[in-house]
C-alpha positions in Angstrom: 71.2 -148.9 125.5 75.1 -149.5 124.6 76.4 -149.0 121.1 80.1 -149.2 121.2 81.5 -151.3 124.4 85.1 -150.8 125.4 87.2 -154.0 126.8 90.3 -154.3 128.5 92.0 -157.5 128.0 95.2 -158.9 129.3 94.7 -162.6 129.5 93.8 -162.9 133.2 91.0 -164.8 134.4 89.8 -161.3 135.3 89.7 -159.9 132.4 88.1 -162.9 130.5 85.5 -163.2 132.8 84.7 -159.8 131.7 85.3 -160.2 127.4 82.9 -163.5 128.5 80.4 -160.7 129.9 81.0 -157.9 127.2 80.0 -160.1 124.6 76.7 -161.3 126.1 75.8 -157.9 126.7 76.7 -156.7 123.1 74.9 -159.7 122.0 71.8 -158.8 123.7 72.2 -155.2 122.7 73.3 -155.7 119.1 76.2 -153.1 119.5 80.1 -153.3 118.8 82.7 -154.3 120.7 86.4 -152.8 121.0 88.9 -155.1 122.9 92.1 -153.2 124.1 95.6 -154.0 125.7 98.5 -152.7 125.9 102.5 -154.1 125.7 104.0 -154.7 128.9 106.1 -151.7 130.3 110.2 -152.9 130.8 111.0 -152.1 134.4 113.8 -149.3 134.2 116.4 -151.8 135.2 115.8 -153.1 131.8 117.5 -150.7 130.2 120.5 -151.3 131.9 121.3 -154.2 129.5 122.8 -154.5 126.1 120.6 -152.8 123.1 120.0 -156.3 122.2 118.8 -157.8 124.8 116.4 -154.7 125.8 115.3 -154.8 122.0 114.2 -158.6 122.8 112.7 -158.1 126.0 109.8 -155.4 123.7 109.8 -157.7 121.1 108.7 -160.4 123.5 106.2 -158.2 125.4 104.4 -157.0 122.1 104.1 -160.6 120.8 102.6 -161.4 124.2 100.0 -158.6 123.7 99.7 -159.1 119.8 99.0 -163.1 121.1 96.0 -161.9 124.2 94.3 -159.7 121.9 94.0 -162.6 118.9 93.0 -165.0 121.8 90.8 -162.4 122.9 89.4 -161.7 119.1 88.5 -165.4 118.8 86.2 -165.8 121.6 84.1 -162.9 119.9 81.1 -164.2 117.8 81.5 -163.6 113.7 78.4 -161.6 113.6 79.8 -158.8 116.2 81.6 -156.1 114.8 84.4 -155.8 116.9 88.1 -153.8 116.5 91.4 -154.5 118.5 93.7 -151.8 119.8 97.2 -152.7 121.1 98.9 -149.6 122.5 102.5 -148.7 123.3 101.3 -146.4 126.0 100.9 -146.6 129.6 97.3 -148.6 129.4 95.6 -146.4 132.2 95.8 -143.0 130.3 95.6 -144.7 127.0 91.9 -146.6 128.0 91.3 -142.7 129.0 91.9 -141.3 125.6 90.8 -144.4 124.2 87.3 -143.6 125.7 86.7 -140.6 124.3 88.6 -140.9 121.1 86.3 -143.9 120.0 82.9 -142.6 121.2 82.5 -145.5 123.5 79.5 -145.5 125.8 80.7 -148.2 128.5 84.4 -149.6 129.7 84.3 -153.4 131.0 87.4 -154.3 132.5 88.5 -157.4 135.0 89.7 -156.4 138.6 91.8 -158.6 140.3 90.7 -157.9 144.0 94.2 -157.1 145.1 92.7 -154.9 148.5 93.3 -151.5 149.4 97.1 -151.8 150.3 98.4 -153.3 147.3 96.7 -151.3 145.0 97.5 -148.3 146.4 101.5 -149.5 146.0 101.0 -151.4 143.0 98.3 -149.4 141.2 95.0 -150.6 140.5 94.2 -149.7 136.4 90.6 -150.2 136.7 90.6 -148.0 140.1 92.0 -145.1 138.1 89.6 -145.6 135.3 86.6 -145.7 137.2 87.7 -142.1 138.6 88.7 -140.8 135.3 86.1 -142.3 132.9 83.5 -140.2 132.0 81.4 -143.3 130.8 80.0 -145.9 132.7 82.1 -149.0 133.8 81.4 -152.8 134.4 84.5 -154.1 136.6 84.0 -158.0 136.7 85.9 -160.3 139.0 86.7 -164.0 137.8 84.8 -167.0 140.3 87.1 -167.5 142.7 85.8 -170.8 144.1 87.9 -172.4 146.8 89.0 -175.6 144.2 90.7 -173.1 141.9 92.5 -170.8 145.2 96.2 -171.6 145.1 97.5 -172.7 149.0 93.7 -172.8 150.0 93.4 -175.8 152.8 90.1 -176.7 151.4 91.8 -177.3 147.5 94.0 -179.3 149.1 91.6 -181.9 150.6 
């Protein structure tokens, strides 16, 4: 049914629930697997300090990414053909482009269940994807079992 699967990595729990799900599907479908991330975007106020120190701060982020997307590439099984992609662009229109550009035939992305509220200030990537894709889209959510819940009464006990 699938032939070339689409994943958004970014090393949260979310989003390797949903590599942990891609490749089980493309597995059971015998089809190829694309894992995709992007380099932390600096905060403007970045730039308000020394070329140096700016110059660091995107060295850092891109080893970060380079680092998820190897972790990422690992978990894949040897027999998969799979490709990694780390972009420079804002990841929500790049996953766009990416989508058409490499012929892909489904997106599966983590979501991090942030409500309404915060996504609309903070942005929810996979929100915008699902309205821009033209593809279908698995959004995957990590278990979220009360022993793993930070500040959760019932962890504590």
């Amino acid at each position: 049914m699938f032939h070339n699967i689409l994943v958004a990595v970014d090393g949260s729990p979310d989003a390797d629930q949903a590599l942990a799900e891609a490749i089980d599907l493309a597995e059971s479908e015998h089809t190829r697997l694309t894992l995709m991330t992007g380099a932390a975007e600096l905060p403007p106020t970045a730039y308000l300090m020394t070329g140096e120190e700016t110059g660091q701060l995107i060295e850092n982020a891109h080893a970060q990414a380079e680092a998820i997307l190897r972790q990422a590439r690992d978990r894949v099984p040897s027999d998969l053909p799979v490709t990694t992609i780390l972009t420079e662009q804002p990841v929500r229109s790049a996953l766009i482009c990416q989508i058409g550009e490499g012929h892909h035939d489904l997106v599966v992305m983590g979501s991090r269940g942030r409500g309404a509220v915060r996504a609309a200030l903070m942005g929810s990537i996979s929100h915008y994807v699902l309205h821009h894709s033209r593809v279908p889209m698995l959004v995957v959510h990590a278990d979220r079992s009360p022993q793993f819940r930070t500040g959760d009464t019932a962890a504590a006990a």
